[in-house]
C-alpha beads as a LAMMPS data file, in Angstrom:
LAMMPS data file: protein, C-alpha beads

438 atoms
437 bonds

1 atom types
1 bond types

-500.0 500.0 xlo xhi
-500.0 500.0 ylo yhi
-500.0 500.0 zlo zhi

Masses

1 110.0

Atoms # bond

1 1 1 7.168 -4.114 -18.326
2 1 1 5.497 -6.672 -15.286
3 1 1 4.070 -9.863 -16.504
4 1 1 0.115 -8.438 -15.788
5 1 1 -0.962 -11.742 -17.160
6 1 1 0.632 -13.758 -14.184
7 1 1 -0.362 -11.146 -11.449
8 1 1 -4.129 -11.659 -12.104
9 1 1 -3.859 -15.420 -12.393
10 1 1 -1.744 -14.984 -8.797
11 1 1 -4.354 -12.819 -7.545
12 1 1 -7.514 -15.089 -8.992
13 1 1 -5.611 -17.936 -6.856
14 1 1 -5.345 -16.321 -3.376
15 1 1 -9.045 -14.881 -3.454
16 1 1 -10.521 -18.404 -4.808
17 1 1 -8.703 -20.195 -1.591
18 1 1 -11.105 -19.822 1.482
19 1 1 -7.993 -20.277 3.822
20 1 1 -6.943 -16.398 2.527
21 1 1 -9.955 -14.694 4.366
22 1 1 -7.717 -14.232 6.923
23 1 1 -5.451 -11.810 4.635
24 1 1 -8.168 -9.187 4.171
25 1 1 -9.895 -9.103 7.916
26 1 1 -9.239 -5.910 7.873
27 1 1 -11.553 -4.832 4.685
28 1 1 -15.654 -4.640 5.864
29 1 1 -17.196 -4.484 3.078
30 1 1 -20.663 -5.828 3.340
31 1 1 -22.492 -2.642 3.411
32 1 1 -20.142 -0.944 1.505
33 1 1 -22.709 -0.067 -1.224
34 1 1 -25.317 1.195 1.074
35 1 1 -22.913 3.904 2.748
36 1 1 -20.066 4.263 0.415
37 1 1 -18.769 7.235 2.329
38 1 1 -18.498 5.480 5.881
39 1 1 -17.315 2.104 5.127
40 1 1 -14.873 2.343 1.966
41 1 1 -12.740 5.174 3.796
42 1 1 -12.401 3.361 7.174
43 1 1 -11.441 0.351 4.958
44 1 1 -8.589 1.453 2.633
45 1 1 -7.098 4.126 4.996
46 1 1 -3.027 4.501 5.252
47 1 1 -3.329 3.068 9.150
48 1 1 -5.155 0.341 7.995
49 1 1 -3.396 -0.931 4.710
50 1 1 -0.821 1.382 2.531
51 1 1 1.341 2.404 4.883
52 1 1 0.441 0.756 7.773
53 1 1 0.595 3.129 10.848
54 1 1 0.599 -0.270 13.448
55 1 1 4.014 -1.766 11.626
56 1 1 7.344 0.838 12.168
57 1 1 8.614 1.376 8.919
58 1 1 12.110 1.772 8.662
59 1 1 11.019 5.478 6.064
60 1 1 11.667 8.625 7.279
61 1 1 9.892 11.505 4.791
62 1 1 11.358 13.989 2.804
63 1 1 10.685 17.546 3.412
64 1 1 8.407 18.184 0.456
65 1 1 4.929 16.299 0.592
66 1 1 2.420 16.777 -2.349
67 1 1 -1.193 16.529 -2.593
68 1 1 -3.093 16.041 -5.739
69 1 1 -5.827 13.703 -6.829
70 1 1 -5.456 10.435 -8.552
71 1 1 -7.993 8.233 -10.834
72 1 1 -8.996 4.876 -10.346
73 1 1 -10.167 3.740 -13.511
74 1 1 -13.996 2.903 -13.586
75 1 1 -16.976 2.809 -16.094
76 1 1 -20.122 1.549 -14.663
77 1 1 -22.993 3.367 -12.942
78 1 1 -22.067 5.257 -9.761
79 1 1 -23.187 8.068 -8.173
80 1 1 -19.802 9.014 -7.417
81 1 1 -18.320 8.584 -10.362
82 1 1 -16.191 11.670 -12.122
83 1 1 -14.676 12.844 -15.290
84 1 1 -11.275 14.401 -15.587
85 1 1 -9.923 15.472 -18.918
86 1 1 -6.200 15.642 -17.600
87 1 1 -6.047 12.626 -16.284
88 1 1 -4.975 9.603 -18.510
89 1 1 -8.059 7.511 -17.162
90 1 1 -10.419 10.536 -17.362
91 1 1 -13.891 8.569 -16.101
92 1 1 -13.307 7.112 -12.561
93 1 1 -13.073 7.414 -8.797
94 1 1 -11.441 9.820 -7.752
95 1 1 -8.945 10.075 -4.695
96 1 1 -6.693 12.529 -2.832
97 1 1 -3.212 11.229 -2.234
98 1 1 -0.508 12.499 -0.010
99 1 1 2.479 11.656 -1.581
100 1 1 6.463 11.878 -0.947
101 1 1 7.634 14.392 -3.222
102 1 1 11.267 12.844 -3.568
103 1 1 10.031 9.203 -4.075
104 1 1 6.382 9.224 -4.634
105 1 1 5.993 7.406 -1.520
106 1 1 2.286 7.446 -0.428
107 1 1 1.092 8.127 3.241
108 1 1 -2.423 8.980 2.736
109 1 1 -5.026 8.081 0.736
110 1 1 -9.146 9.228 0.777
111 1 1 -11.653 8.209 -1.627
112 1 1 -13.967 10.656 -3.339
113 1 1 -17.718 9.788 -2.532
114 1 1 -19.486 12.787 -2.902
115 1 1 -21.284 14.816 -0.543
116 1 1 -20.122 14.056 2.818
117 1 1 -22.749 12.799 5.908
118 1 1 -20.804 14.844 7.898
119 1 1 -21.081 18.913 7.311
120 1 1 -17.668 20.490 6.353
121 1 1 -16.564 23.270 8.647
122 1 1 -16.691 27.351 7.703
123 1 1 -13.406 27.312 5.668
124 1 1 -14.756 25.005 3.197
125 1 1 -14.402 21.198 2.080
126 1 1 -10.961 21.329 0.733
127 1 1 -9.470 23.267 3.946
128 1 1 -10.682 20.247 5.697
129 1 1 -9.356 17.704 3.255
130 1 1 -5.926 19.201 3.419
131 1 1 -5.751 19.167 7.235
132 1 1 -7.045 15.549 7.264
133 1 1 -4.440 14.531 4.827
134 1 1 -1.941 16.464 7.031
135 1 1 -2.395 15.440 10.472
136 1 1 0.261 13.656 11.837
137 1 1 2.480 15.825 10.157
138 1 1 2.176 19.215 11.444
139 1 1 5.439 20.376 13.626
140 1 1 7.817 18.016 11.674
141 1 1 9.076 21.005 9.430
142 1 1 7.236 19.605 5.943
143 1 1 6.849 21.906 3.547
144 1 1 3.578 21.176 1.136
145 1 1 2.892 21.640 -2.596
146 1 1 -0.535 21.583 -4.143
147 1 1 -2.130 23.131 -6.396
148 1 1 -5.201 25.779 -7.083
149 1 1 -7.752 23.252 -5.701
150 1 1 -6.235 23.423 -2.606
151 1 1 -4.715 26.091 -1.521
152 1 1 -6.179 29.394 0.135
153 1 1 -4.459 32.404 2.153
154 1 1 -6.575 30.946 4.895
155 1 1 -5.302 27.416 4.703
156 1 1 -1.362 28.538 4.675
157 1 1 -1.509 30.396 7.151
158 1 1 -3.112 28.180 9.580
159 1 1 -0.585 25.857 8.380
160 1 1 2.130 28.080 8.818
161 1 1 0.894 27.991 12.493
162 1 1 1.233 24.328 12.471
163 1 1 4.666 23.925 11.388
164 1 1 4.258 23.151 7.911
165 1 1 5.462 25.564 5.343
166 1 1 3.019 25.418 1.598
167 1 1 3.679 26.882 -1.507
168 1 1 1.221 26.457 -4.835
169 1 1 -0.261 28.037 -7.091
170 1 1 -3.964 29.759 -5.988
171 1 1 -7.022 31.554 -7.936
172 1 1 -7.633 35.062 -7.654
173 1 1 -11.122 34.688 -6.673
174 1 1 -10.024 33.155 -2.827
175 1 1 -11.399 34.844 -0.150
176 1 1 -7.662 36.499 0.981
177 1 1 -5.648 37.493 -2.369
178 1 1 -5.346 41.062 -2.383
179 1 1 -7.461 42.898 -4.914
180 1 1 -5.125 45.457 -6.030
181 1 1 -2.975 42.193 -7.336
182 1 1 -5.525 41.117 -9.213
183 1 1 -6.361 44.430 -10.523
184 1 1 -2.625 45.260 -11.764
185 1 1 -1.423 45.063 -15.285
186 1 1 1.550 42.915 -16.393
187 1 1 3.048 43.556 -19.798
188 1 1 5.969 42.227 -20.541
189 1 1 6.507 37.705 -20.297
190 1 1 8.530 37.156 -17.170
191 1 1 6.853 40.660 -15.445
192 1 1 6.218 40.179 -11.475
193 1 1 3.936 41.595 -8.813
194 1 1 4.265 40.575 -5.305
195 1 1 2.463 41.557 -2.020
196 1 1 3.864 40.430 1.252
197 1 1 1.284 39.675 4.100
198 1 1 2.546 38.194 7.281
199 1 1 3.941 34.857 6.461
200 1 1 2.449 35.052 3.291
201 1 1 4.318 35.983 0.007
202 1 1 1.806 36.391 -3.144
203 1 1 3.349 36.762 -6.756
204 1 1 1.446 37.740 -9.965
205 1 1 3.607 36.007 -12.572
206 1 1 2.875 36.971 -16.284
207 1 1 4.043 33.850 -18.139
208 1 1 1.658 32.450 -21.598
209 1 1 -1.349 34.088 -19.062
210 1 1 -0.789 35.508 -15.225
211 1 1 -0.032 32.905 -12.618
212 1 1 -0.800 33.755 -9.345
213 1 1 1.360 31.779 -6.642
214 1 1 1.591 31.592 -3.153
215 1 1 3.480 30.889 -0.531
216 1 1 4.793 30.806 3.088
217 1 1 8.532 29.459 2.359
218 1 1 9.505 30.988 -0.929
219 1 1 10.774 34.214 -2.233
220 1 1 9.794 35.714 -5.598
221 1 1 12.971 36.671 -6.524
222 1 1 14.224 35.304 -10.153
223 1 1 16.796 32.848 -10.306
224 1 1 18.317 30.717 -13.296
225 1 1 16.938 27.698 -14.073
226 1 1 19.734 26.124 -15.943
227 1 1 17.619 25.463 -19.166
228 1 1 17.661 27.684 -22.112
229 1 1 15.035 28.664 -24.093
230 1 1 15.115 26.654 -27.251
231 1 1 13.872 29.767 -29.754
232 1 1 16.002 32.117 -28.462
233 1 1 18.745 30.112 -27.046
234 1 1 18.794 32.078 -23.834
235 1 1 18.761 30.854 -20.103
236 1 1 14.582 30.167 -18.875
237 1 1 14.888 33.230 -15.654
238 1 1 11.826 32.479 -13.647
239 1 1 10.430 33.268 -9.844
240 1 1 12.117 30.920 -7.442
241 1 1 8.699 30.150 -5.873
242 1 1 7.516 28.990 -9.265
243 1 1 10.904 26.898 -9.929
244 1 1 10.584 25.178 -6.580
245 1 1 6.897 24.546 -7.242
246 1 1 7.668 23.068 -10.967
247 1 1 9.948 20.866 -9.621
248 1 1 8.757 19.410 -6.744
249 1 1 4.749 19.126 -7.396
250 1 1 5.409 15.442 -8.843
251 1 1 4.897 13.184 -6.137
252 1 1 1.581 11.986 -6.864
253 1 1 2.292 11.954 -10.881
254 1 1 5.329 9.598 -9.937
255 1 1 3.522 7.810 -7.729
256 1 1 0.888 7.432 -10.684
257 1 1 3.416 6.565 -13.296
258 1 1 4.990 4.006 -11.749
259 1 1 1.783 2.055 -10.753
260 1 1 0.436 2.511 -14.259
261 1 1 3.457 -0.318 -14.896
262 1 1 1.790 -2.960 -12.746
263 1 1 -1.896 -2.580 -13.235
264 1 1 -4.126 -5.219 -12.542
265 1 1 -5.810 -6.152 -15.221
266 1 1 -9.480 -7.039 -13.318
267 1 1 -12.704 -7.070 -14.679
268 1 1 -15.325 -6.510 -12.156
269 1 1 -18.778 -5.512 -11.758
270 1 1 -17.982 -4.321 -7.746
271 1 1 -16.229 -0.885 -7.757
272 1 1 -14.852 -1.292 -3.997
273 1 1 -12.962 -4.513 -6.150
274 1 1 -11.262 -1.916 -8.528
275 1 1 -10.374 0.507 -5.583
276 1 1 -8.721 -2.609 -3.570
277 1 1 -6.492 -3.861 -6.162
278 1 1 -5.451 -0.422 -6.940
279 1 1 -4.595 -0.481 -2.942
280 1 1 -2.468 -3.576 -3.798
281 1 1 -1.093 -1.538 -6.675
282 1 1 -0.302 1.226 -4.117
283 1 1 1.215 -1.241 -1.325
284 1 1 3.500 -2.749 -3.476
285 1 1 5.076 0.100 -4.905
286 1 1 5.338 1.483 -1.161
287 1 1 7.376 -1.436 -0.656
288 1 1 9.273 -0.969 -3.443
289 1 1 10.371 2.543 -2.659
290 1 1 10.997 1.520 1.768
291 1 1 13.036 -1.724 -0.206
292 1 1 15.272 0.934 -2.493
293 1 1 16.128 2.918 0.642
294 1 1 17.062 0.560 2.888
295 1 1 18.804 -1.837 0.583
296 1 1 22.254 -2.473 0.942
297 1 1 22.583 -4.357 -2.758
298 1 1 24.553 -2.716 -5.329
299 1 1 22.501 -3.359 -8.075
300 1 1 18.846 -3.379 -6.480
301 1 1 16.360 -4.894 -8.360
302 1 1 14.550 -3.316 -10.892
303 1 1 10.818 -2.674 -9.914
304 1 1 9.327 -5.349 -12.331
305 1 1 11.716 -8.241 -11.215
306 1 1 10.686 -7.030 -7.557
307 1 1 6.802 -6.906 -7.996
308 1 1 7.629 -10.670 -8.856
309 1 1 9.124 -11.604 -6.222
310 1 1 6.434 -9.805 -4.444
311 1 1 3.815 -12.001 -6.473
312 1 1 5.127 -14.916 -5.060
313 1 1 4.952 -13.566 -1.495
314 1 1 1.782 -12.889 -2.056
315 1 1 0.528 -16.531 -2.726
316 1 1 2.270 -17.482 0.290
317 1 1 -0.438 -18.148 3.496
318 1 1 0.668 -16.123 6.428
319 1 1 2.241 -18.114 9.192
320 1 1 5.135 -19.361 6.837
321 1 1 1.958 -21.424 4.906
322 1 1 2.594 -23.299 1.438
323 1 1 2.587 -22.015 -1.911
324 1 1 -0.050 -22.696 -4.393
325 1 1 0.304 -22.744 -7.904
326 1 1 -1.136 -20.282 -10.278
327 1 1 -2.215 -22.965 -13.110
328 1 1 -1.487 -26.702 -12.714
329 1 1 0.812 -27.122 -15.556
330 1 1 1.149 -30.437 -17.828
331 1 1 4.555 -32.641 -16.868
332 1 1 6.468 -33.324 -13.796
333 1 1 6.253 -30.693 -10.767
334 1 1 9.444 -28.584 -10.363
335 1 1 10.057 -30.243 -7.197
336 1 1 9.308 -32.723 -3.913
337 1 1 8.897 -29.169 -2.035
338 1 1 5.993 -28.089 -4.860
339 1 1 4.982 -31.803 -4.329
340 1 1 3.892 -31.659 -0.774
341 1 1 2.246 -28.533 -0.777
342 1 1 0.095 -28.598 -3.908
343 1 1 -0.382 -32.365 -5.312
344 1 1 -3.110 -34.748 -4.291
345 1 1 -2.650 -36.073 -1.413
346 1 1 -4.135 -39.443 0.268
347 1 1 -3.613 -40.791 4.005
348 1 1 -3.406 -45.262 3.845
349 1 1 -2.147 -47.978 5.552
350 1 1 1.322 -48.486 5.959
351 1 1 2.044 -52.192 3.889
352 1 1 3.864 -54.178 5.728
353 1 1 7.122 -56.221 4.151
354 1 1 7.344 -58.919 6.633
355 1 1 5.539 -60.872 9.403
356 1 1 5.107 -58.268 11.321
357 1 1 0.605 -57.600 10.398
358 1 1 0.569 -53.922 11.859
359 1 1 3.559 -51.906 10.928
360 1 1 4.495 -48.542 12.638
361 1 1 6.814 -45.962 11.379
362 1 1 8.039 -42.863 13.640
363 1 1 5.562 -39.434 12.348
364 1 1 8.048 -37.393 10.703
365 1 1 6.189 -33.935 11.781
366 1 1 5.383 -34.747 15.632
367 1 1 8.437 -36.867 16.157
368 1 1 11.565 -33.896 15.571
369 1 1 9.167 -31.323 17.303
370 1 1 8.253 -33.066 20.468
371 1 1 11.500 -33.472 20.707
372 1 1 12.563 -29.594 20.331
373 1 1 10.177 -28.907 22.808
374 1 1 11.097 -30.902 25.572
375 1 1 15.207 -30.119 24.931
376 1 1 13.698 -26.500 25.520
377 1 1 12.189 -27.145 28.254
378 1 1 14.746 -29.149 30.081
379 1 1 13.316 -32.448 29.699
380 1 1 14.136 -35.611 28.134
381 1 1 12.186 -38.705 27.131
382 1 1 13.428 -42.084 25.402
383 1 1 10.942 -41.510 22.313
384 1 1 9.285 -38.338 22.050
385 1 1 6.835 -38.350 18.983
386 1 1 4.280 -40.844 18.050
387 1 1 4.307 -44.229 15.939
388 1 1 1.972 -44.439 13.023
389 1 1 0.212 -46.898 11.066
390 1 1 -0.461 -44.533 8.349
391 1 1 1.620 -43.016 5.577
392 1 1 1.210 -40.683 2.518
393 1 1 0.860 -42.778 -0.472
394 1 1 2.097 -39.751 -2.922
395 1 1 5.241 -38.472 -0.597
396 1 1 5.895 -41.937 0.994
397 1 1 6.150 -40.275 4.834
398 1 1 4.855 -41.252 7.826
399 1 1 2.629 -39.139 9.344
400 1 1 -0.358 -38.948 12.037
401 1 1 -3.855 -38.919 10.673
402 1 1 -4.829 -35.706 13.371
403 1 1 -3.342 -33.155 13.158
404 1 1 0.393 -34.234 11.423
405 1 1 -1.306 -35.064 7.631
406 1 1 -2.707 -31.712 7.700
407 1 1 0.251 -29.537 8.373
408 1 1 2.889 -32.113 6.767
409 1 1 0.634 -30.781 3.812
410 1 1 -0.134 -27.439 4.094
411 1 1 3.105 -25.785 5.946
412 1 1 6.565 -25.396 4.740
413 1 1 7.615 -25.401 8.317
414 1 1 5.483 -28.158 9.379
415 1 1 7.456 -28.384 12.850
416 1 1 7.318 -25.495 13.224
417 1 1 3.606 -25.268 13.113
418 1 1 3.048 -28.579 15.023
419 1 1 4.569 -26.397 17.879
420 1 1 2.601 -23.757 17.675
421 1 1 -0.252 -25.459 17.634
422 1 1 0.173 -27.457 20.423
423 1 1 1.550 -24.329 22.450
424 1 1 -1.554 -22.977 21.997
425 1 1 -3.686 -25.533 23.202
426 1 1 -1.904 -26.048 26.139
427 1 1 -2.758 -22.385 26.754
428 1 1 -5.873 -22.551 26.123
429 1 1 -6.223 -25.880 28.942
430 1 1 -4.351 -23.734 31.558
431 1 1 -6.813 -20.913 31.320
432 1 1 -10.128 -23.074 31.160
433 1 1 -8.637 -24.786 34.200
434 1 1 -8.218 -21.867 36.149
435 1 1 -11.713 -20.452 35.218
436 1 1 -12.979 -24.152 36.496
437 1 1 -10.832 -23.423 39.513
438 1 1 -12.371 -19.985 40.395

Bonds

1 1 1 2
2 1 2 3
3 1 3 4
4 1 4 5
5 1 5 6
6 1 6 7
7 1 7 8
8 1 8 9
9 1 9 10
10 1 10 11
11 1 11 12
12 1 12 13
13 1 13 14
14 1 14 15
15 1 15 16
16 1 16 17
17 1 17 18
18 1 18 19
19 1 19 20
20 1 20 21
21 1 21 22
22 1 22 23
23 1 23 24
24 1 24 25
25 1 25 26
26 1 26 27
27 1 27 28
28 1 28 29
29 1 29 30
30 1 30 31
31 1 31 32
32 1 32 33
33 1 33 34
34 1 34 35
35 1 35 36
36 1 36 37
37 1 37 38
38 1 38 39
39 1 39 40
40 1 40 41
41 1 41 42
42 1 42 43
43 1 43 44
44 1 44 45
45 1 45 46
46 1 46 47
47 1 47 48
48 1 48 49
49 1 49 50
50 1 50 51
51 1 51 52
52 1 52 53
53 1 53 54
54 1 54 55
55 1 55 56
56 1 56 57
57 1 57 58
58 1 58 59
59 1 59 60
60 1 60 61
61 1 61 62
62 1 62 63
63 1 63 64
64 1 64 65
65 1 65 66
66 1 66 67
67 1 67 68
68 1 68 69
69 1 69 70
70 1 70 71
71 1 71 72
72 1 72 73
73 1 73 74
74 1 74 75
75 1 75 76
76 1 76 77
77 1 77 78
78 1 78 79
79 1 79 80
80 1 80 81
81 1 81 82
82 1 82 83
83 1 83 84
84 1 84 85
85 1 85 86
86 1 86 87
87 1 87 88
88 1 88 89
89 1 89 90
90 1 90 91
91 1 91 92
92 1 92 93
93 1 93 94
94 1 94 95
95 1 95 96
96 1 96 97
97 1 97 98
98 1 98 99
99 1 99 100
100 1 100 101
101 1 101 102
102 1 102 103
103 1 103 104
104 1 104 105
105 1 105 106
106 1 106 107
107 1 107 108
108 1 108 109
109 1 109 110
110 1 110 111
111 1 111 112
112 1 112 113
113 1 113 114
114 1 114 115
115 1 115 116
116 1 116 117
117 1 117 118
118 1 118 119
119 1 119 120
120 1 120 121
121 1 121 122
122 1 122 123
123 1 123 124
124 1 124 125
125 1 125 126
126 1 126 127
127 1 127 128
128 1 128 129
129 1 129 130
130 1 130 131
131 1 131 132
132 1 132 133
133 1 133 134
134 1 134 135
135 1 135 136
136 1 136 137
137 1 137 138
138 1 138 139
139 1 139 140
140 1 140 141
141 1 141 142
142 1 142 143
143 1 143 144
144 1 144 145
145 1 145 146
146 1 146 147
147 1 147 148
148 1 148 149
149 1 149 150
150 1 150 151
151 1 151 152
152 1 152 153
153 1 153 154
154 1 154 155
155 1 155 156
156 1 156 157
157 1 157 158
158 1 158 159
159 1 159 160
160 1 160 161
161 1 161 162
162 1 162 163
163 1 163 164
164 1 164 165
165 1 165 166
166 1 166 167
167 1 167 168
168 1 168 169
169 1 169 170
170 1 170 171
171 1 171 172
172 1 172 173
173 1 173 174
174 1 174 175
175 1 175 176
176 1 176 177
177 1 177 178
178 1 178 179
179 1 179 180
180 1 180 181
181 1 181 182
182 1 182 183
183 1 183 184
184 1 184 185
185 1 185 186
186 1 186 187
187 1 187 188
188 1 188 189
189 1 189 190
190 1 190 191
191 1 191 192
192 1 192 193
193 1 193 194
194 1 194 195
195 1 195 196
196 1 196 197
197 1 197 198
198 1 198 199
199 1 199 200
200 1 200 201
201 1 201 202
202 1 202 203
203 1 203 204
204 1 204 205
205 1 205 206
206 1 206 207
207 1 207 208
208 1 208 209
209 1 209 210
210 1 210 211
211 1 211 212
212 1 212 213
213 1 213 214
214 1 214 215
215 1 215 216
216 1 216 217
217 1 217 218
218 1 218 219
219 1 219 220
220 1 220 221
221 1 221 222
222 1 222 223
223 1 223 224
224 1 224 225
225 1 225 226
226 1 226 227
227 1 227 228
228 1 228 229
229 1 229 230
230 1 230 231
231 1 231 232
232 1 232 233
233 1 233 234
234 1 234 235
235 1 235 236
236 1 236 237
237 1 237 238
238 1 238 239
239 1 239 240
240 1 240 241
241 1 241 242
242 1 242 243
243 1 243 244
244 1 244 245
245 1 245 246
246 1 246 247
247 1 247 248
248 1 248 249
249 1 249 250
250 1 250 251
251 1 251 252
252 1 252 253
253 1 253 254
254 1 254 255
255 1 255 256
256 1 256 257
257 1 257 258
258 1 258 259
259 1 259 260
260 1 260 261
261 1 261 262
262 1 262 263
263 1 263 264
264 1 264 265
265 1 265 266
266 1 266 267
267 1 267 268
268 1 268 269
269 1 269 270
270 1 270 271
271 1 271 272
272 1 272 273
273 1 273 274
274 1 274 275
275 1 275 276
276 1 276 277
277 1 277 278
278 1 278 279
279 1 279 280
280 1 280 281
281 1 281 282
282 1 282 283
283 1 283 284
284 1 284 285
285 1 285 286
286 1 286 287
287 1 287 288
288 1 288 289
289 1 289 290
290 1 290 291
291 1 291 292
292 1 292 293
293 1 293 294
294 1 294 295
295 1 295 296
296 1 296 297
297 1 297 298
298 1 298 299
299 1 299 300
300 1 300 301
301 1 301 302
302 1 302 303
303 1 303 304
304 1 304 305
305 1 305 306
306 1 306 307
307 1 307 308
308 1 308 309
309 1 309 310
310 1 310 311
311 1 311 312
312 1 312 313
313 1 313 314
314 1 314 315
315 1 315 316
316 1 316 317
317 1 317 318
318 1 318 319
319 1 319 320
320 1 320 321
321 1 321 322
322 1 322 323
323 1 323 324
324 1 324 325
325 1 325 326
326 1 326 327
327 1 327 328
328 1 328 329
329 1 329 330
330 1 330 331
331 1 331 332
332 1 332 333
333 1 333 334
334 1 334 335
335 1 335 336
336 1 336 337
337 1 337 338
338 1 338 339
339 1 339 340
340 1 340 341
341 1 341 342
342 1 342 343
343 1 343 344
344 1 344 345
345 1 345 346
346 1 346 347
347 1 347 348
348 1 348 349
349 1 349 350
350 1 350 351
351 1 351 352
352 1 352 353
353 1 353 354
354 1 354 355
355 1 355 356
356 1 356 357
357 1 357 358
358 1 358 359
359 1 359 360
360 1 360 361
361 1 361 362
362 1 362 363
363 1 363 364
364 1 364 365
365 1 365 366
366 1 366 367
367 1 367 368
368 1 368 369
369 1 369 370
370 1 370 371
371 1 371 372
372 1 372 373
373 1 373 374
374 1 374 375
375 1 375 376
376 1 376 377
377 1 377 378
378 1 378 379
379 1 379 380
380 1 380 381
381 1 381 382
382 1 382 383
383 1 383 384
384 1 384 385
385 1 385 386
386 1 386 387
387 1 387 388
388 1 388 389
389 1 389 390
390 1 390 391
391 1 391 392
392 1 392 393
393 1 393 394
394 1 394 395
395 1 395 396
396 1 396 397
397 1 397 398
398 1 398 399
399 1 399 400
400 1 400 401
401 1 401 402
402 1 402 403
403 1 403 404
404 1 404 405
405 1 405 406
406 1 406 407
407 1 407 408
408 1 408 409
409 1 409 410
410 1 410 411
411 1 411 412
412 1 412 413
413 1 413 414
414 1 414 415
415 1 415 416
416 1 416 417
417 1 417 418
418 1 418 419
419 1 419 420
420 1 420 421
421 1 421 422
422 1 422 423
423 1 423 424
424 1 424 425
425 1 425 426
426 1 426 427
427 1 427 428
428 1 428 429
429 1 429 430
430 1 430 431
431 1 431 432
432 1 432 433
433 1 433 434
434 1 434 435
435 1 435 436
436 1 436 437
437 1 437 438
């Protein structure tokens, strides 16, 4: 199982640095609390952060897409809060998840928070949940499994209309399921009824109690389902449309199983908190499963030694920034890299070793880069760079006080960054001269 331990201490580190606002521009959450419904949604949507609708991702879906509700795990006072006895974390938030039924991919993800500002249409709250979920997937050829919650003759065949096929089990009392199936007698275990209604196939199934299940994609006819009953020793014969639903309405549970590996173990007093590290829960095991199917290792990497990996990523400032330690530990840094990008660091005078009272020493950030940018754009001068006076008394460099000590510091690719920077005030000259010229 993950090292939890380190993740929080990784995580504690990039929310305590102020330079790692910059990360999470994409979360608003100061009113959060005030209007939970508004803000959290826009906030932790798939096209903002799980999936990622602005990045291509090299993930093309299954055919079978699930949608079923998950728990994030939650105590305190909330008016939203609920309680679910099948879940493993029965108090909580809950949330509705699309999920990959093949890989437990996730590709959409809503937050519970109650009663909606915004009036749900005539077909009812969960019609409109499921076509939320869905859109951006209709005419693709997906075929959909959920379960009683969800489905309604109503909803599949609007659906069906749509291009995506559904199949799941439904309650009698929907507005839609014929009464004279609910009004018919089964007798014997394994007994079927089943009424056909335009795309619609609905099958009384008389299993422990009747199951009603419908569909727009699957047939009721029995087929074997290569297990054998271990009383009687005989092969399990049950519905196709009930096989198919058994064994492919797990895409949310594996989704769920495999993030209850890597929780994050966070104590808080802000629920939004709780829901965005179970986001970071839900991002990294999206990677995970895009990283398994595009890999072209042998042996891929097991999903604990790649949430490390991904921990150290994580600690990492965007930009190709420096990486920070988790705890300073006692003894020797690792390393002259580890050195220059998380030790103390102070700027003095270069000592001289002869007669010569003010010694200079070429800038080892501004000297290589100046150079790389006038070989790329065609020019050449004797000594590009700077000379400096100064040096780093703990890494023994030379190094300009503004801007070189700073990024010598703070950047692995220092050049590169020195570059950058400059680029981009140069840019920023050109245009103010040309708004001073109009």
């Amino acid at each position: 199982m993950a090292d939890n331990l380190n993740f929080g201490e990784y995580l504690d580190e990039i929310f305590a640095d102020k330079d790692s606002d910059n990360e999470f521009e994409g979360f608003d959450l100061d009113d959060v609390n005030e209007n939970p419904e508004v803000n959290i949604n826009e906030c932790i949507t798939n096209e903002n952060w799980v999936a990622g609708d602005h990045v291509p991702l090299p993930l093309n879906f299954s055919q079978n897409l699930t949608i079923d509700e998950c728990m994030v795990p939650w105590r305190g006072n909330l008016s939203f809060k609920t309680y679910n006895p099948d879940k493993p974390s029965k108090y909580g938030l809950k949330a509705y998840m699309l999920c990959d039924s093949k890989n437990g991919f996730c590709s959409k993800f809503k937050l519970y928070t109650g009663k909606p500002l915004i009036p749900h249409s005539s077909n009812g709250a969960t019609y409109d949940l499921t076509m939320d979920l869905l859109r951006g997937h209709f005419g693709k050829g997906h075929i959909l499994y959920c379960d009683n919650y969800y489905s309604s003759p109503q909803l599949f065949s609007d659906l069906w209309e749509l291009g995506v096929g559904a199949t799941g089990t439904v309650r009698p009392n929907r507005k839609g399921v014929p009464d004279e199936l609910k009004s018919l007698k089964l007798r014997a275990k394994g007994e079927t009824a089943v009424v056909n209604k335009g795309p619609l196939n609905l099958t009384k199934y008389l299993d422990h109690k009747p199951v009603y299940m419908l569909s727009t994609v699957s047939t009721s006819e029995n087929i074997d389902t290569n297990r054998k009953d271990p009383r009687t020793g005989e092969n399990i014969i049950r519905p196709k449309v009930v096989f198919e639903y058994n064994y492919k309405m797990v895409g949310v549970d594996r989704s769920d199983q495999m993030i209850s590996y890597c929780k994050i173990p966070i104590k808080t007093l802000k629920w939004w908190k709780k829901v965005i590290f179970h986001m970071f829960s839900m991002a990294a095991l999206n990677s995970y499963i895009i990283y398994k199917i595009t890999t072209t290792e042998r042996s891929p990497l097991l999903f604990r030694n790649y949430r490390r990996k991904f921990i150290k990523q994580l600690i990492e400032k965007s930009n190709d920034v420096g990486i920070y330690e988790a705890k300073k530990s006692a003894g020797r840094p690792s390393g002259k890299q580890l050195e220059r990008l998380t030790g103390r660091h102070f700027a003095e005078k270069i000592i001289p070793t002869g007669t010569k009272l003010n010694l200079t020493r070429r800038c080892i950030v501004c000297t290589p880069a100046e150079r790389e940018l006038l070989a790329s754009a065609g020019e050449k001068r004797r000594r590009p760079g700077r000379d400096t006076s100064f040096n780093c008394a703990e890494c023994n460099v030379a190094l300009c006080i503004d801007p070189c000590f700073k990024l010598y510091h703070k950047y692995k690719e220092y050049n590169l960054a020195y570059k950058r920077q400059k680029l981009a005030a140069e840019a920023a000259r050109n245009v103010n001269e040309n708004n001073t010229e109009e």
